[in-house]
N, C-alpha and C positions, 0 to 999 in steps of 0.2 A: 213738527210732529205734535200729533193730541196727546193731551198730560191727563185725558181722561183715565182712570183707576180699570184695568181689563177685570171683567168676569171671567172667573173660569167656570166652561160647563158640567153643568151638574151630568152627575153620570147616567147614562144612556140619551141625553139630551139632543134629542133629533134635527135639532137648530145647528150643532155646532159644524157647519155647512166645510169647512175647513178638511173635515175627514174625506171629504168627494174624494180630496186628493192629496192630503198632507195630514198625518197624524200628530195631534200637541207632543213635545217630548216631554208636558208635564200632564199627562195624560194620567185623569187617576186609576189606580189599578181596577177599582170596581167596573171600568170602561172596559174591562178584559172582553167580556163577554161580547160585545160587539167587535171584536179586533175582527173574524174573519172578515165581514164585510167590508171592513175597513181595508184589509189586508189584501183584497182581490183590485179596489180602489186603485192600491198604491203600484200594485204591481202592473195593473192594465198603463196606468201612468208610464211607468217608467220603460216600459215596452212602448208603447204610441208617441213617448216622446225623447228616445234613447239619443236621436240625432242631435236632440237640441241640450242634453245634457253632456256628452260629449261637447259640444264646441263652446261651450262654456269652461269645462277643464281646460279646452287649448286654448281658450283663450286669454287663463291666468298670466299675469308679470310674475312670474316664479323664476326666479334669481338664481338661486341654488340646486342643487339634486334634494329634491322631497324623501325623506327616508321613515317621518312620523306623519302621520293626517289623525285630525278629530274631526269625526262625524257627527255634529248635536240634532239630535231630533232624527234620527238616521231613517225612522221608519222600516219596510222592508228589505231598504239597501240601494234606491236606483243610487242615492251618490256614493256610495261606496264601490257596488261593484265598478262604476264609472272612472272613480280615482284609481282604482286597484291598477283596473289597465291603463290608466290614464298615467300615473304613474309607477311602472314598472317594477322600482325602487324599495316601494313605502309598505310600510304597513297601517292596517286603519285601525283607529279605536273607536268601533262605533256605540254610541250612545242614544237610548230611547227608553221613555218606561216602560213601554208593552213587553211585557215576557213573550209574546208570541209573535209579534213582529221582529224581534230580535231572533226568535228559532227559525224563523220565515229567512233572514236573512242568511243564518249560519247554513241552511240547507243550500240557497241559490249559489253560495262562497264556498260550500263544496262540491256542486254539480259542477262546476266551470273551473277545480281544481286550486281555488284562491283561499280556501278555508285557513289556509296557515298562516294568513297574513293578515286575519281579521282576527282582533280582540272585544266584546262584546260589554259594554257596562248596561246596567239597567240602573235609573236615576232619574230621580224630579229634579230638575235644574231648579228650580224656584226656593227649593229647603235647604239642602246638602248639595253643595261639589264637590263632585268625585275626584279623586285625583288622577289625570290625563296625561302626566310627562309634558314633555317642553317640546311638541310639535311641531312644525314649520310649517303647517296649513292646519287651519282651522275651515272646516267647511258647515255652513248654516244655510240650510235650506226650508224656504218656508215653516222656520220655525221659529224666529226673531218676533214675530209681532204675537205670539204668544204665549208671551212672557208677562208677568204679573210685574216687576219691575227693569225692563229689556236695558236701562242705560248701566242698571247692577253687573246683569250678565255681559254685557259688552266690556266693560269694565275686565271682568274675570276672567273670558275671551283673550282679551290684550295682555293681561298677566298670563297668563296662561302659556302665550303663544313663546317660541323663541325669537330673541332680539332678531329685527328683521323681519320676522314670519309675518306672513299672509294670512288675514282672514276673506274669505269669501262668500259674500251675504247673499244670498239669491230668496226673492221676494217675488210672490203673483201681483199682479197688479190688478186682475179679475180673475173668477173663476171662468172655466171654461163655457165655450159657446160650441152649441151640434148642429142644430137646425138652420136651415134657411128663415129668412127675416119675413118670407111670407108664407112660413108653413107655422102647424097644420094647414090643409088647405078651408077646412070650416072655422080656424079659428087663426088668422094671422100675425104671426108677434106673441105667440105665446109663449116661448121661453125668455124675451126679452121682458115679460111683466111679469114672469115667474123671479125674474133675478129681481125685480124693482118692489115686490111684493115683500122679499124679505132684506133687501137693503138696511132698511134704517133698525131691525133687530140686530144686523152683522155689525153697523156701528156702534150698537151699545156692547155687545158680546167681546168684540174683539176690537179697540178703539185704537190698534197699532196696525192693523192692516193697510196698506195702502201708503205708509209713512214717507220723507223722503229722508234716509238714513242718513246723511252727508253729515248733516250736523252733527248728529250723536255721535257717530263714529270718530270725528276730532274730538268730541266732549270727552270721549273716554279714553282718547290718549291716540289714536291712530291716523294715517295722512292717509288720508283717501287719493289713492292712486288713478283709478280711473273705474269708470260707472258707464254703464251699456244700458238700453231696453230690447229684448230679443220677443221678436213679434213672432208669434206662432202662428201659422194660417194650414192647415194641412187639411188636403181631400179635394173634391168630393174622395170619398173610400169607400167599398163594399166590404171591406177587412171587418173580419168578423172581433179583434181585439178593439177598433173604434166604437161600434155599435153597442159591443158589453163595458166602455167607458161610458158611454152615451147614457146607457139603458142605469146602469148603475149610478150614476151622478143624480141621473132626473128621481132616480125612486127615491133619492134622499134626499132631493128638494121638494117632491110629494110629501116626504116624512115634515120638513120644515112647514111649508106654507099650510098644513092640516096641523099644527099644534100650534099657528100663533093669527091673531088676528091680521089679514092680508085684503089685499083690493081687489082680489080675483075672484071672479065671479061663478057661479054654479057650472057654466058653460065653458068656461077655462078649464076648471079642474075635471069636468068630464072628460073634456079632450085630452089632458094631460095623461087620468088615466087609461085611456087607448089608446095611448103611446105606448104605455108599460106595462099593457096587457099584452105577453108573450104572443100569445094565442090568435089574438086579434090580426085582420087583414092589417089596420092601421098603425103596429107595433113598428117602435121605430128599429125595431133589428130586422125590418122589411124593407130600409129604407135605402135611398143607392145613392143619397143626395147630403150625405153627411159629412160636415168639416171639422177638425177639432180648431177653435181659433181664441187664445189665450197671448197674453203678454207677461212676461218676467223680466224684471227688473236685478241687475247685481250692480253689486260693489267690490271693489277689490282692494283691502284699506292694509297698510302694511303695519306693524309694531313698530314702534322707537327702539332705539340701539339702548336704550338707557330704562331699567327697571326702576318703582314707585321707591321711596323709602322707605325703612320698616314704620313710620308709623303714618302711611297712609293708609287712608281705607280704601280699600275694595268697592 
């Protein structure tokens, strides 16, 4: 794992490429004002990729009957409404800074009748931890590697959890892929140099992306039980919830590659944007040839039966 020091993004920072599809849970609140965009993001997610969140719930070593889960970084809710029915049992506490990603979720947990089983913190994990009760699954979804010091929080994670209890760390391994490798048809490979364009800004931005947790997770006191990579390939789709993942991710790689210096040339970002000109014949919500293809990475690392002594640290 890189021991490089994380930036966090300054607010409304169109870089922090992360929102496509997973919001920081140490999100500063001045980022409010972008939540909804953010918040259409996360929901088109978890709708386009419900199946694959699901078989990641089942496919937990959960030992016991789940009766507590904590949800860090929770976002709009896909891992909670996910656990809810996943586990029948439990109640969630979920945790996010966004005030409005948190109402986003209380709304979806009372459409589907689960609202009484969700409890809701608002919190920078990075200042203050909140107090979570003694849970039996900890659930962390893309939101580990943006942590300002992530071997802290894992740490507090392990305390945290009940002797025995499961954490469950789920990590991207890439942002998402739409397009065919030789579309546009005037400009081919343009979202593979779209990603390569702001590559080396992602690795200064967030220098825990991509990590391989295994280590830390013993460092911080947990036996990593067993570790999957779940390869996403889905489509082609006409589904009009793909196309508004599509459409929405690119306009906010437009937002990136037009605020930092990039190798893409006047002829690329033209093309790019008559992708994401609605209106346009060329708009990729025209498009009949679109896949979403992404990989995620979990770990499933259990607590010790045996808590720290009072005067360890944290």
């Amino acid at each position: 794992m890189r021991r490089t020091k994380a930036t966090t993004p300054r607010p409304g920072d169109p870089l922090s490429m992360d929102a496509m599809t997973h919001v920081s849970p140490h999100t500063a609140h001045g980022q409010e004002h972008d939540a909804d965009g953010q918040a259409e993001l996360l929901d088109l997610d978890a709708e386009v990729l419900a199946e694959h969140n699901s078989a990641i719930a089942a496919w937990l070593p959960v030992r016991t009957t789940v009766r507590h889960i904590v949800d860090l970084g929770c976002g709009t809710g896909a891992g909670t409404l996910t656990l809810l029915k996943h586990f029948p049992q439990a109640r969630v506490t979920a945790v996010d800074a966004s005030t409005g990603h948190l109402r986003r979720l209380l709304d979806k947990a009372e459409a589907e009748g689960l609202a009484d089983r969700v409890h809701t913190v608002r919190a920078d994990l990075d200042t203050a931890w909140p107090e979570l009760g003694t849970p039996e699954l900890v659930w962390a979804s893309a939101s580990m590697h943006h942590m300002a010091d992530p071997d802290r929080t894992l740490r507090r994670i392990h305390d945290t959890l009940a002797p025995g209890g499961l954490l469950a760390l789920v990590e991207l391994a890439g942002f998402p892929r739409f397009l065919p490798e030789d579309a546009p048809a005037d400009r081919p490979g343009l979202e593979e140099r779209c990603h390569a364009a702001l590559d080396h800004h992602h690795a200064e931005l967030l220098p825990h992306r991509g990590a391989d947790w295994g280590p830390e997770l013993t460092a911080a006191g947990f036996t990593v039980e067993s570790e999957r990579t779940i390869t996403v390939d889905l489509g082609p789709s006409r589904t009009d919830a793909v196309g508004r993942y599509a459409l929405g991710s690119l306009r906010r790689m437009r937002g990136g590659v037009a605020a930092t210096a990039t190798t893409l040339t006047a002829e690329d970002l033209a093309a790019l944007d008559r992708l994401l000109d609605t209106d346009s014949a060329h708009s990729i919500l025209r498009r009949d040839d679109l896949t979403v293809r992404t990989e995620r990475m979990v770990w499933a690392a259990r607590r010790g039966r045996t808590r720290r002594g009072p005067g360890e640290r944290l």
